[in-house]
PDB file as gemmi writes it, atoms N, CA and C in Angstrom:
CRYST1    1.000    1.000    1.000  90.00  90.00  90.00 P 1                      
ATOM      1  N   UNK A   1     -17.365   4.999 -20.709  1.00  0.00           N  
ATOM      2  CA  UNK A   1     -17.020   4.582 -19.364  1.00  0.00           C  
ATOM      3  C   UNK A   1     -17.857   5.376 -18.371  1.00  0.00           C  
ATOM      4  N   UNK A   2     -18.585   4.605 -17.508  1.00  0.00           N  
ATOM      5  CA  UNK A   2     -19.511   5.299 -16.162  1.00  0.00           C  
ATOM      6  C   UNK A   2     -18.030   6.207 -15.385  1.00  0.00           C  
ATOM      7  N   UNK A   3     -18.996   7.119 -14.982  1.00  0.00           N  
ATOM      8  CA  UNK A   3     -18.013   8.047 -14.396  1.00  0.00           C  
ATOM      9  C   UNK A   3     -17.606   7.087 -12.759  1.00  0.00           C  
ATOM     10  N   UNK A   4     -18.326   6.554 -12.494  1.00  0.00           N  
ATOM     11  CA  UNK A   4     -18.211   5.533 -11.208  1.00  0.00           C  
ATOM     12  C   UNK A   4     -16.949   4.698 -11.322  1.00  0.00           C  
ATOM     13  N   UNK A   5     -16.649   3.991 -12.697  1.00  0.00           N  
ATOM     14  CA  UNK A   5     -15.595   3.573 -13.036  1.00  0.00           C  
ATOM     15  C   UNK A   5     -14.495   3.861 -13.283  1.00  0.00           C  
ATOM     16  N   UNK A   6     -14.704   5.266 -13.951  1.00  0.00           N  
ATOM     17  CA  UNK A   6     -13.445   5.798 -13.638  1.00  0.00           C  
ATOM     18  C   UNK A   6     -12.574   6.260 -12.090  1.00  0.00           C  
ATOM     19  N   UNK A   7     -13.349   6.263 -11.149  1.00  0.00           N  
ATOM     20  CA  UNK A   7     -12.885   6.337 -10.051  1.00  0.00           C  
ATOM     21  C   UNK A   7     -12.668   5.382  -9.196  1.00  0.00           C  
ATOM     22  N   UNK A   8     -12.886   3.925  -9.361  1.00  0.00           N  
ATOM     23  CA  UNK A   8     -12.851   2.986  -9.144  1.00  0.00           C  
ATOM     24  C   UNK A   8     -11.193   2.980  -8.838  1.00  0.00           C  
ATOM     25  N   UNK A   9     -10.880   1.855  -7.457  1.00  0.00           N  
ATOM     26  CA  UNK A   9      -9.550   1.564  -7.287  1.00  0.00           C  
ATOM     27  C   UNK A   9      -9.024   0.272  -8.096  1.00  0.00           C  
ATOM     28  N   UNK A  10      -7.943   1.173  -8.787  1.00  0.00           N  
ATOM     29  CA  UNK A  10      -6.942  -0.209 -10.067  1.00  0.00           C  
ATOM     30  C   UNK A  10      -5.799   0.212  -9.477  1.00  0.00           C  
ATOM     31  N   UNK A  11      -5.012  -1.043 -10.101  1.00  0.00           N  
ATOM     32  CA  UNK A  11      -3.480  -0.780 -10.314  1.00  0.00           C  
ATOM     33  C   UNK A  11      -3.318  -0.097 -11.430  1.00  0.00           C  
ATOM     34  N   UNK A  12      -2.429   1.135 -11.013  1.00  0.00           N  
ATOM     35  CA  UNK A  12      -1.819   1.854 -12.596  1.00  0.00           C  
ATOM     36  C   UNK A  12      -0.501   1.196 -12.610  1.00  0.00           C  
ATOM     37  N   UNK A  13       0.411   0.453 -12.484  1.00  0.00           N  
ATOM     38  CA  UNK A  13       1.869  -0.129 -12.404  1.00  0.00           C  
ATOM     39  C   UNK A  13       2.228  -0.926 -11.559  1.00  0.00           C  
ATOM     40  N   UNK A  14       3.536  -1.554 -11.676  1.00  0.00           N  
ATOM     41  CA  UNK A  14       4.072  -2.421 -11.006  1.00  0.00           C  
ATOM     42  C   UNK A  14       5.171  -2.766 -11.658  1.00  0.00           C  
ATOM     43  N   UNK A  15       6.077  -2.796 -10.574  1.00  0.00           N  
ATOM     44  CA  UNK A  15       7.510  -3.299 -11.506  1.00  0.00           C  
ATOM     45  C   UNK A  15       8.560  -3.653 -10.037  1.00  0.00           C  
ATOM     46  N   UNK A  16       9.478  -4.257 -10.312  1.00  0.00           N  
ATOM     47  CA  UNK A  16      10.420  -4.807  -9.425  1.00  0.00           C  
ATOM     48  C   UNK A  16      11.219  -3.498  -9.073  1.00  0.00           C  
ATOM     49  N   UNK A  17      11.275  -3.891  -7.765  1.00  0.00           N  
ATOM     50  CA  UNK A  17      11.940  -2.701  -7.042  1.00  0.00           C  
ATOM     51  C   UNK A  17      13.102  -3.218  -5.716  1.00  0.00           C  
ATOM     52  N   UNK A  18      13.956  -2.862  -4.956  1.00  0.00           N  
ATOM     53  CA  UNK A  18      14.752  -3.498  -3.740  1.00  0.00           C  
ATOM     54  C   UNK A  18      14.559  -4.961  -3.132  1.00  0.00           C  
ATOM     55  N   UNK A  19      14.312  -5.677  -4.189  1.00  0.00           N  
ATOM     56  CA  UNK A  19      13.801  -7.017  -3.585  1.00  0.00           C  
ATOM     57  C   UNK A  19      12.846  -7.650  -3.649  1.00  0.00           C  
ATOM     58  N   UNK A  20      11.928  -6.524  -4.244  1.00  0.00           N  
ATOM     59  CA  UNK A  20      10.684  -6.976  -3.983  1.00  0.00           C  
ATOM     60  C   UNK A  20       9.594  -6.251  -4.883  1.00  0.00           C  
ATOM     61  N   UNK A  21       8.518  -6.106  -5.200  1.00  0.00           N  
ATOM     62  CA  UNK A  21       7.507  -5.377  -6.494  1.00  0.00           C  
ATOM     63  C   UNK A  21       7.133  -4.091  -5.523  1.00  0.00           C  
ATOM     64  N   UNK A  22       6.161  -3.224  -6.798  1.00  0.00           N  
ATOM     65  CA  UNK A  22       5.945  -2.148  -5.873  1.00  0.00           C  
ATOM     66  C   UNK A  22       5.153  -2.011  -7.095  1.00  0.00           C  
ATOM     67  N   UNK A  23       3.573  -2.022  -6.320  1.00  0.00           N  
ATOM     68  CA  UNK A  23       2.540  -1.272  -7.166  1.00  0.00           C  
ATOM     69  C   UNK A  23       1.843  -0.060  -6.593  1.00  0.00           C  
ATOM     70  N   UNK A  24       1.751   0.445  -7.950  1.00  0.00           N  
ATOM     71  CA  UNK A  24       1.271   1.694  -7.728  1.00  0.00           C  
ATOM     72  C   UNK A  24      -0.603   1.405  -7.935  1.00  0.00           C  
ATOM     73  N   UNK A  25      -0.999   2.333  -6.776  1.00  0.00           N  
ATOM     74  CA  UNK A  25      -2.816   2.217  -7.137  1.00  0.00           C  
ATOM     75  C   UNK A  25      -3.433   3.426  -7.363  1.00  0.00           C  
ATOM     76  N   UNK A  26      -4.729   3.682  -7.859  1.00  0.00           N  
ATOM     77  CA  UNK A  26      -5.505   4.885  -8.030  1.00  0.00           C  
ATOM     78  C   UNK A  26      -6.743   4.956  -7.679  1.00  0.00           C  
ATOM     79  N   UNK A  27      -7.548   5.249  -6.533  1.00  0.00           N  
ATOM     80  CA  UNK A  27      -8.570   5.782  -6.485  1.00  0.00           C  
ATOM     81  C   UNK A  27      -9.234   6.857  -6.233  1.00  0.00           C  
ATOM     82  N   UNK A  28     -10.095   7.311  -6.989  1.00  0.00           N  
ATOM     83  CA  UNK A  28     -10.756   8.572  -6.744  1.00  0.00           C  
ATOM     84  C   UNK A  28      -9.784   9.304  -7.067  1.00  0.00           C  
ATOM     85  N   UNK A  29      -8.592   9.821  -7.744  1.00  0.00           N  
ATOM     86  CA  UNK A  29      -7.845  10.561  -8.597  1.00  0.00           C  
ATOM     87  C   UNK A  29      -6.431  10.789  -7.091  1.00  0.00           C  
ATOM     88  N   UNK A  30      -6.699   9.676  -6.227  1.00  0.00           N  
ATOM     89  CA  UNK A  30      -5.423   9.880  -5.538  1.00  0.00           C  
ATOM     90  C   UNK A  30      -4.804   8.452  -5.148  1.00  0.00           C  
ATOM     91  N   UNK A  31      -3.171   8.630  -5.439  1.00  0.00           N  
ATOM     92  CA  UNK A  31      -2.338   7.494  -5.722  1.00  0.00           C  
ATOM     93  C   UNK A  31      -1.626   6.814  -4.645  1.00  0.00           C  
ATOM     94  N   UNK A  32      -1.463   6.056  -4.442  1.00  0.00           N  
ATOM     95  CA  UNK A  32      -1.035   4.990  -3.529  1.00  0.00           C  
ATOM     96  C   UNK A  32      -0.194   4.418  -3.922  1.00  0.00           C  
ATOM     97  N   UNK A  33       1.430   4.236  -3.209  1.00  0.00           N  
ATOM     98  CA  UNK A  33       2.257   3.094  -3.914  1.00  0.00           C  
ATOM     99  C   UNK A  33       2.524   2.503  -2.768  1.00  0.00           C  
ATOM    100  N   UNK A  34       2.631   0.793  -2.803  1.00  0.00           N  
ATOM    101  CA  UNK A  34       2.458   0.296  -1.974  1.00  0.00           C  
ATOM    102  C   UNK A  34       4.088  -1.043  -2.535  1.00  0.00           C  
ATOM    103  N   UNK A  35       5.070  -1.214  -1.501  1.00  0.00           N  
ATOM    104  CA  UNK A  35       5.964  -2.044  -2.219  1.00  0.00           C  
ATOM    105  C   UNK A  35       6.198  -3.336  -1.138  1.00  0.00           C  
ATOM    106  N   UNK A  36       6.048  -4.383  -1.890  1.00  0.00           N  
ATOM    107  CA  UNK A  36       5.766  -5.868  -0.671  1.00  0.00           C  
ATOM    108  C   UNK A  36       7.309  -6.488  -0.888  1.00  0.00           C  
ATOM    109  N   UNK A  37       7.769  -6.378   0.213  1.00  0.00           N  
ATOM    110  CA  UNK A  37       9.679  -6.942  -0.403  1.00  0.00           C  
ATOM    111  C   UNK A  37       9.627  -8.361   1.120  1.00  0.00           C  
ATOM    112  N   UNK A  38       9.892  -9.353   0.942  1.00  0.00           N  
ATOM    113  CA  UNK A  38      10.523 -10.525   1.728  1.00  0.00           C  
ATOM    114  C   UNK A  38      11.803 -10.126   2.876  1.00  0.00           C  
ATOM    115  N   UNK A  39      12.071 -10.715   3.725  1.00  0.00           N  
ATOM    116  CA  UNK A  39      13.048 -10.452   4.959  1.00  0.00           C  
ATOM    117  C   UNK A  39      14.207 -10.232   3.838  1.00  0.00           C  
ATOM    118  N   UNK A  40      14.741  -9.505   4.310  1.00  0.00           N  
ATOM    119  CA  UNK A  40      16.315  -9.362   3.599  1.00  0.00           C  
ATOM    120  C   UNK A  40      18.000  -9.792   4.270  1.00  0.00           C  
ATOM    121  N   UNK A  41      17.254  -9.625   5.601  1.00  0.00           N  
ATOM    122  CA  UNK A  41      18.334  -9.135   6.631  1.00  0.00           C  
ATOM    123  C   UNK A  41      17.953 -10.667   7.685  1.00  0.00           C  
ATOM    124  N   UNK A  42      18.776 -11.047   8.498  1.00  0.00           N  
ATOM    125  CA  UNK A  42      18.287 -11.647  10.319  1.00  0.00           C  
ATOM    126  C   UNK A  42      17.783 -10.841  10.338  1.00  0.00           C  
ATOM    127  N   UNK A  43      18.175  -9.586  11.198  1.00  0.00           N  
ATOM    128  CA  UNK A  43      17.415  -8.649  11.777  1.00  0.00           C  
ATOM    129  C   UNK A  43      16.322  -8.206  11.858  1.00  0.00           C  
ATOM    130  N   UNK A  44      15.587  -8.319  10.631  1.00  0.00           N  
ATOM    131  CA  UNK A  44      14.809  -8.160  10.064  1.00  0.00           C  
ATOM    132  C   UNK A  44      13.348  -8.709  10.967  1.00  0.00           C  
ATOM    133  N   UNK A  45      12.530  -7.413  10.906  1.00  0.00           N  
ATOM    134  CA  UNK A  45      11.482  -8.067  12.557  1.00  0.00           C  
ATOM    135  C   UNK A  45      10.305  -9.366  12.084  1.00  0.00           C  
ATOM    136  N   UNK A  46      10.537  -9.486  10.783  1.00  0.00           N  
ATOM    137  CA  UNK A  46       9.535 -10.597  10.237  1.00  0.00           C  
ATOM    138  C   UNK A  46      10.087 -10.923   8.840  1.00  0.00           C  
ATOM    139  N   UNK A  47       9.107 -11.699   8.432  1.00  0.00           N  
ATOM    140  CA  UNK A  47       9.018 -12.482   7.361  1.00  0.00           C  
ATOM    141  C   UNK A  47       8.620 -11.469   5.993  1.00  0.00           C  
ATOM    142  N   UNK A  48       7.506 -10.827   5.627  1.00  0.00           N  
ATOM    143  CA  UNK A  48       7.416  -9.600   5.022  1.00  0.00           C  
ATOM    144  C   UNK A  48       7.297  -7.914   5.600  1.00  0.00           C  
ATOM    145  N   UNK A  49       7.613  -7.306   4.726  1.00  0.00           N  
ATOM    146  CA  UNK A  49       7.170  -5.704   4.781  1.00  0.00           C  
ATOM    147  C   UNK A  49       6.242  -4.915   4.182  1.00  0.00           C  
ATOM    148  N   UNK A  50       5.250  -4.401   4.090  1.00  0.00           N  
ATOM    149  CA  UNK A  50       4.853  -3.483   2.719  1.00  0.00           C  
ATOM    150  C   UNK A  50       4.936  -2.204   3.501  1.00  0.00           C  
ATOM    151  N   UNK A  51       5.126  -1.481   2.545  1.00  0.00           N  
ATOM    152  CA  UNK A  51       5.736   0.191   2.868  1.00  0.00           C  
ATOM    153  C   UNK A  51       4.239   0.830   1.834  1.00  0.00           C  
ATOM    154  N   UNK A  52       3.617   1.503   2.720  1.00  0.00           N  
ATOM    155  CA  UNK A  52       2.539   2.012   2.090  1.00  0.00           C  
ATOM    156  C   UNK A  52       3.535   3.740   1.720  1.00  0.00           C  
ATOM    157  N   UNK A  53       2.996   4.436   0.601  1.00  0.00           N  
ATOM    158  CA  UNK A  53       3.601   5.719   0.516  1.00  0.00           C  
ATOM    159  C   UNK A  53       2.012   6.696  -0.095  1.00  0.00           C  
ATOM    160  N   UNK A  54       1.990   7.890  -0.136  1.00  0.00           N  
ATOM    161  CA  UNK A  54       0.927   8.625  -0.780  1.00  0.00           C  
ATOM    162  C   UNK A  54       1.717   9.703  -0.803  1.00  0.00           C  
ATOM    163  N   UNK A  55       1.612  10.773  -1.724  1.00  0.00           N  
ATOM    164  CA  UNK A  55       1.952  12.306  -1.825  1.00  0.00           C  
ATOM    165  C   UNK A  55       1.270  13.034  -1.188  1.00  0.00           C  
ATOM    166  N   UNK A  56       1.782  14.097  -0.543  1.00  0.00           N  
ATOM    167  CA  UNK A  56       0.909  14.740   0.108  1.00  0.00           C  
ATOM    168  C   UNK A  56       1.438  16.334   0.127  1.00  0.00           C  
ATOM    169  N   UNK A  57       1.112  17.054  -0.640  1.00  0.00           N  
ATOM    170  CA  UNK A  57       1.252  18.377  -0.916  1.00  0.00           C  
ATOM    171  C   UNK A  57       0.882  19.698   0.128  1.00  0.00           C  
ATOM    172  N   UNK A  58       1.478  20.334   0.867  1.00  0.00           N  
ATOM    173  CA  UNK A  58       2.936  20.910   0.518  1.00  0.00           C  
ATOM    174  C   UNK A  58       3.732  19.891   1.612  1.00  0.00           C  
ATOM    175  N   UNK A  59       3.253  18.917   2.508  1.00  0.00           N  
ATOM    176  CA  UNK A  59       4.574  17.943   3.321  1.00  0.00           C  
ATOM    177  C   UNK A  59       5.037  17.077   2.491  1.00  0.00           C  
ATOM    178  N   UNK A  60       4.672  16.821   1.584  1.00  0.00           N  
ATOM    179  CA  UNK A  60       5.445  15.831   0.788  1.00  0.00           C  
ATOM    180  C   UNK A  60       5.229  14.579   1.299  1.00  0.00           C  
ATOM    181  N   UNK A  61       5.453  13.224   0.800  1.00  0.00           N  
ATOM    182  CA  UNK A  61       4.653  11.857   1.158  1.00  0.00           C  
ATOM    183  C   UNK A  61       4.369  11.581   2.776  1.00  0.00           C  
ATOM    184  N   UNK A  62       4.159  10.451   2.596  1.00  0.00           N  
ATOM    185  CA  UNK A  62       3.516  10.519   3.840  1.00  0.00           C  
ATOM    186  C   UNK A  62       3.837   9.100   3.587  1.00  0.00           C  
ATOM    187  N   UNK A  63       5.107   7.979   4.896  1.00  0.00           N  
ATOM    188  CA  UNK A  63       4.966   6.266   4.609  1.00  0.00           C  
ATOM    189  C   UNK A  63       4.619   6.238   5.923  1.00  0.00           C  
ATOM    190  N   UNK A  64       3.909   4.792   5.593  1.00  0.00           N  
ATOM    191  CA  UNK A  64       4.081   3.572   6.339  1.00  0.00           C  
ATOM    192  C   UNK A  64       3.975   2.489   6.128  1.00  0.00           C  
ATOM    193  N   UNK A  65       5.075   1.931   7.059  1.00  0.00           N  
ATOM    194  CA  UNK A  65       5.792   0.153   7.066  1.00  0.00           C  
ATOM    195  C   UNK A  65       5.562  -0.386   8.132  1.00  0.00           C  
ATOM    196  N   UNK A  66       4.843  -1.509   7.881  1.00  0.00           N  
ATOM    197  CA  UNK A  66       5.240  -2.725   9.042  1.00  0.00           C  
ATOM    198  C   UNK A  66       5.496  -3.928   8.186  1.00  0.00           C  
ATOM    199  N   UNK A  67       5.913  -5.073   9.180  1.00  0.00           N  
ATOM    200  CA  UNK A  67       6.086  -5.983   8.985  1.00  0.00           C  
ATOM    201  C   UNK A  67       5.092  -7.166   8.923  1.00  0.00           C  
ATOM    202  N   UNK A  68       5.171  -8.499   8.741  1.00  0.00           N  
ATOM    203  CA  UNK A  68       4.140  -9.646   8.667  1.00  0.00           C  
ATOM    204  C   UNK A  68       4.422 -10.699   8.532  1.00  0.00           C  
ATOM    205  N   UNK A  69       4.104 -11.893   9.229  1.00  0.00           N  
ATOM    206  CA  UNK A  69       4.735 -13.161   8.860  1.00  0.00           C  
ATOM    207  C   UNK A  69       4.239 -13.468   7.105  1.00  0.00           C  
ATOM    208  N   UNK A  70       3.199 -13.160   6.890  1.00  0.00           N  
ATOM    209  CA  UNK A  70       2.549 -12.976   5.496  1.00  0.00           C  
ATOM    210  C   UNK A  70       2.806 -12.050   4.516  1.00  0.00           C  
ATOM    211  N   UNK A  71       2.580 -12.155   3.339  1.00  0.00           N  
ATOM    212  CA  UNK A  71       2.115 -10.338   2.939  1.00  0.00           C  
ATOM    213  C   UNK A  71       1.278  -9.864   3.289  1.00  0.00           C  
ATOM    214  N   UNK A  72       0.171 -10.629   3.457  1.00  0.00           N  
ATOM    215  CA  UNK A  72      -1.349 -10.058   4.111  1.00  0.00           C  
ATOM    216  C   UNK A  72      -1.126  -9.891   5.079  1.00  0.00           C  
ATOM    217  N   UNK A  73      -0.728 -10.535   6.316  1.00  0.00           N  
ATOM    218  CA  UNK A  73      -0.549 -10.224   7.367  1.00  0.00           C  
ATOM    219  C   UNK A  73       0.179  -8.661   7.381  1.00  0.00           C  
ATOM    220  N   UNK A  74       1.182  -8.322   6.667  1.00  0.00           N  
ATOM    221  CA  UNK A  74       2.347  -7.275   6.363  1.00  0.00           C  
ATOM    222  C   UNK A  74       1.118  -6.276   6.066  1.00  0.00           C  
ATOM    223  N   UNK A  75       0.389  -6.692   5.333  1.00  0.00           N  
ATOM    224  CA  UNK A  75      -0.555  -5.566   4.328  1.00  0.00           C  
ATOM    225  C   UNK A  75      -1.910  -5.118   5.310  1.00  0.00           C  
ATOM    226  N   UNK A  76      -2.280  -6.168   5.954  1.00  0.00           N  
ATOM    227  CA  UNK A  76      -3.291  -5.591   7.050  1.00  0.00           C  
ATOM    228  C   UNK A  76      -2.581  -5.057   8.102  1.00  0.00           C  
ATOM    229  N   UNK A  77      -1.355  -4.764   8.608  1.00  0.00           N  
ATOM    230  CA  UNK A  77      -0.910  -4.035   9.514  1.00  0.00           C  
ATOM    231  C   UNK A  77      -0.558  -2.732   9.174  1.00  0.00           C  
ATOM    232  N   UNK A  78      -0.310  -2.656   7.673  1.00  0.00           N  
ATOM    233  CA  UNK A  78      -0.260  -1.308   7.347  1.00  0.00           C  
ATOM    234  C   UNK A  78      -0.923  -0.375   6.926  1.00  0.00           C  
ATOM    235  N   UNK A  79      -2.349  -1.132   6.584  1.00  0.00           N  
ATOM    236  CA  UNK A  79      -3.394  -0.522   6.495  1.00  0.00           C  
ATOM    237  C   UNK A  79      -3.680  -0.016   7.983  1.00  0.00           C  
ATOM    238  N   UNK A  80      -3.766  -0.722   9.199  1.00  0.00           N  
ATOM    239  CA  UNK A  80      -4.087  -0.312  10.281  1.00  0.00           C  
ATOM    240  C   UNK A  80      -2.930   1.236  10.796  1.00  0.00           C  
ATOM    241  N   UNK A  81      -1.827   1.016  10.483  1.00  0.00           N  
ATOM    242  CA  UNK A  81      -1.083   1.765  11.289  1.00  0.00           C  
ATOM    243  C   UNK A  81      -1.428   3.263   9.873  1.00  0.00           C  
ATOM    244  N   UNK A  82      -1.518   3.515   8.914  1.00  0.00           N  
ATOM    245  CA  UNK A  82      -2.190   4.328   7.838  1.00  0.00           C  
ATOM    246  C   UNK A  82      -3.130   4.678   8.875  1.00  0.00           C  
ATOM    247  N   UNK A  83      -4.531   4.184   9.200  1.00  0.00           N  
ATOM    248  CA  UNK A  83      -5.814   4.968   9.280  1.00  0.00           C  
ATOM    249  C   UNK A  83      -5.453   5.456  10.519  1.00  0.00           C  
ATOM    250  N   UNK A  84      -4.505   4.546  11.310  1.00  0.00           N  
ATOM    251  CA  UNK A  84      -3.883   5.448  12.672  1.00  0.00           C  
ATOM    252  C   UNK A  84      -3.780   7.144  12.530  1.00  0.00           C  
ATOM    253  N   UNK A  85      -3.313   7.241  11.452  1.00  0.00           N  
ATOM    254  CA  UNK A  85      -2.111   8.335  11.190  1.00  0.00           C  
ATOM    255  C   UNK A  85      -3.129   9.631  10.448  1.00  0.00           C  
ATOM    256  N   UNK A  86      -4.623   8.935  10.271  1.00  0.00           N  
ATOM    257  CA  UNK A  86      -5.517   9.600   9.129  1.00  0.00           C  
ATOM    258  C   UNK A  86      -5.858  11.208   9.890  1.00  0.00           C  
ATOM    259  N   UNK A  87      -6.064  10.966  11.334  1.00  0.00           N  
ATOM    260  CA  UNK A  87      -6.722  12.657  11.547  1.00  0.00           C  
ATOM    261  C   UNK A  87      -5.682  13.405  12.143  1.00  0.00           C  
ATOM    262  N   UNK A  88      -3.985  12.339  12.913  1.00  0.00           N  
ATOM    263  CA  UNK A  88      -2.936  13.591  13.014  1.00  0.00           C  
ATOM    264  C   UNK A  88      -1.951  13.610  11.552  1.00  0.00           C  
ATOM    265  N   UNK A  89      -2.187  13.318  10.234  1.00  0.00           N  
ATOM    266  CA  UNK A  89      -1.325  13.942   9.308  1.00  0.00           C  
ATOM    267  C   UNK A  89      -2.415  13.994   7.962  1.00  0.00           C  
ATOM    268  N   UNK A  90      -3.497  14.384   8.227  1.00  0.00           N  
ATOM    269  CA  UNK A  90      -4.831  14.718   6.995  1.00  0.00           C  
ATOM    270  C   UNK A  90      -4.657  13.634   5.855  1.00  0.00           C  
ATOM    271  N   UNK A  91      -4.471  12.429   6.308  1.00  0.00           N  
ATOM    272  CA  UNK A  91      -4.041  11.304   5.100  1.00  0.00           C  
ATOM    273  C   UNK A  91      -5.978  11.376   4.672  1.00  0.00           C  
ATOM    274  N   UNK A  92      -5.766  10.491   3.045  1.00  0.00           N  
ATOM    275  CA  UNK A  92      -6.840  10.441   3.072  1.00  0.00           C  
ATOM    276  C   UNK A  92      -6.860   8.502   3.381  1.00  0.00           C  
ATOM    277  N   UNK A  93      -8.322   8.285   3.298  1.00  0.00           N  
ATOM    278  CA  UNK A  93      -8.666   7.219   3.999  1.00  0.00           C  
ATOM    279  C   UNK A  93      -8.862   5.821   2.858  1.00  0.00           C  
ATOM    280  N   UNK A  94      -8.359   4.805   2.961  1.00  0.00           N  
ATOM    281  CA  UNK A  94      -8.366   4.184   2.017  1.00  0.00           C  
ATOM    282  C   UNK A  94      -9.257   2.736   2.267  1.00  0.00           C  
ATOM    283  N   UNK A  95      -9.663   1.926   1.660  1.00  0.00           N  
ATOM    284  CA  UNK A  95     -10.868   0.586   1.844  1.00  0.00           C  
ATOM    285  C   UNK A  95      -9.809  -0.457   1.786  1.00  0.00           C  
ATOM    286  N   UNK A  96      -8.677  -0.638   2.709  1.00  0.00           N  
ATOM    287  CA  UNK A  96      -7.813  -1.388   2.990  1.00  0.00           C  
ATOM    288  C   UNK A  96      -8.127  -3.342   2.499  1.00  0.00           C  
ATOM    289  N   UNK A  97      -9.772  -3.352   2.838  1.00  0.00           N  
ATOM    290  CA  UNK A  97     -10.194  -4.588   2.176  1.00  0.00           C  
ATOM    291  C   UNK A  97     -10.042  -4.435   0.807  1.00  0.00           C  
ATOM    292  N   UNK A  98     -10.500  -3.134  -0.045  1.00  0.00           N  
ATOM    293  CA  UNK A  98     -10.684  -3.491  -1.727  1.00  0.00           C  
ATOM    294  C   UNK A  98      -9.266  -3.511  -2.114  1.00  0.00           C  
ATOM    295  N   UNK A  99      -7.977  -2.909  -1.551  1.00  0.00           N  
ATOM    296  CA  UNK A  99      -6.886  -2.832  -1.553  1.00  0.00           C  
ATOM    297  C   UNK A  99      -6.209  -4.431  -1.851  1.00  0.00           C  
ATOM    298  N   UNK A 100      -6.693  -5.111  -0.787  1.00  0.00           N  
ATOM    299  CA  UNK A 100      -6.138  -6.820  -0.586  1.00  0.00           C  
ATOM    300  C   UNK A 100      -6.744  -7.179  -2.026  1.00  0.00           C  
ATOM    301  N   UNK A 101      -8.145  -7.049  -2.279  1.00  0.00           N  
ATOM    302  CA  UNK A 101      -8.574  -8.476  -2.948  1.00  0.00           C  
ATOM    303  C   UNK A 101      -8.065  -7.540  -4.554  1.00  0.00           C  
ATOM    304  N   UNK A 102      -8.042  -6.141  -4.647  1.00  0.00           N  
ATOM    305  CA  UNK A 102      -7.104  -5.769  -5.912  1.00  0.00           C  
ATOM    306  C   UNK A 102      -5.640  -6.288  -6.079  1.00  0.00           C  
ATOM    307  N   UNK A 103      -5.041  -6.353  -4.801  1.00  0.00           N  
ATOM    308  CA  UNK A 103      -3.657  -7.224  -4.833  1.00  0.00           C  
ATOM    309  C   UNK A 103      -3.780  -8.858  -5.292  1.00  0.00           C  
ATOM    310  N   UNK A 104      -5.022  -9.204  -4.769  1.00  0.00           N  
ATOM    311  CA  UNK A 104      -4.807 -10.229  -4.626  1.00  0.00           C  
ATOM    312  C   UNK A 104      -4.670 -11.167  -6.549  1.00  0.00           C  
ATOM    313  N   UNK A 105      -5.486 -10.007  -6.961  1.00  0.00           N  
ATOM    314  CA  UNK A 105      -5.791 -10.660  -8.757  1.00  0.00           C  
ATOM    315  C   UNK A 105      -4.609 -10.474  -8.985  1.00  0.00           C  
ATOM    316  N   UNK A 106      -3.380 -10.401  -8.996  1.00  0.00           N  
ATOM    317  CA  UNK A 106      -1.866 -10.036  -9.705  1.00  0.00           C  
ATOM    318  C   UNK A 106      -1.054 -10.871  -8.783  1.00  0.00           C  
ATOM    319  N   UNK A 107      -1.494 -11.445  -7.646  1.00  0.00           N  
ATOM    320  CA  UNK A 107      -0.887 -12.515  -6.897  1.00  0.00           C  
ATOM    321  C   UNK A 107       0.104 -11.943  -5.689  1.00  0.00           C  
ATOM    322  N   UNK A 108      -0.294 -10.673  -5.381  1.00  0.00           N  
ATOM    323  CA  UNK A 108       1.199  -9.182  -4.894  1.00  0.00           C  
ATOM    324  C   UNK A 108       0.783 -10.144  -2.995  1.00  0.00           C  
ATOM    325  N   UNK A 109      -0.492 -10.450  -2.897  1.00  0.00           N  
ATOM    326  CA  UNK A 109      -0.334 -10.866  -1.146  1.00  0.00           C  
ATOM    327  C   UNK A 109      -0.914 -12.281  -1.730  1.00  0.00           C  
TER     328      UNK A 109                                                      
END                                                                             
């Protein structure tokens, strides 16, 4: 295996979670779980959610959620509100496009 490949962004998991799936991703040796769940509630400010999460040592994770009439829609807003967050909480920075079209082979947006 090219060492290029091994750092390459995959899904390491996925499994049903509150309604909805939740995959876990890996690139460059740091993990991403990302969980896409449908309105649950009225209240509820849209149609989907994805809750982005990462570990982040010594604060401990680091989420963010928005909503989307889509999943994609859900999933490009949370990529945006993430890179928001990249230089006040040292997140690292993720290719929010290779993110979608890796979701997209497993059918998750």
């Amino acid at each position: 295996m090219q060492e290029k490949d091994k750092d390459a962004l995959k899904i390491t998991g996925q499994c049903r979670v509150r309604g909805g799936m939740e995959y876990d991703l890996k690139c460059e040796g740091v993990n991403l779980s990302l969980v896409v769940s449908p309105r649950m509630n009225a209240d509820d400010v849209d149609d989907w959610r994805v809750e982005a999460r990462a570990k982040r040592a010594p604060d401990g994770p680091f989420v963010a959620s928005e909503w989307g009439p889509t999943r994609k829609d859900a999933l490009r807003a949370v990529g945006r509100a993430w890179d928001s967050n990249v230089p006040t909480h040292g997140l690292r920075m993720f290719d929010w496009e290779a993110v979608e079209k890796i979701l997209l082979t497993v059918r998750a947006i």
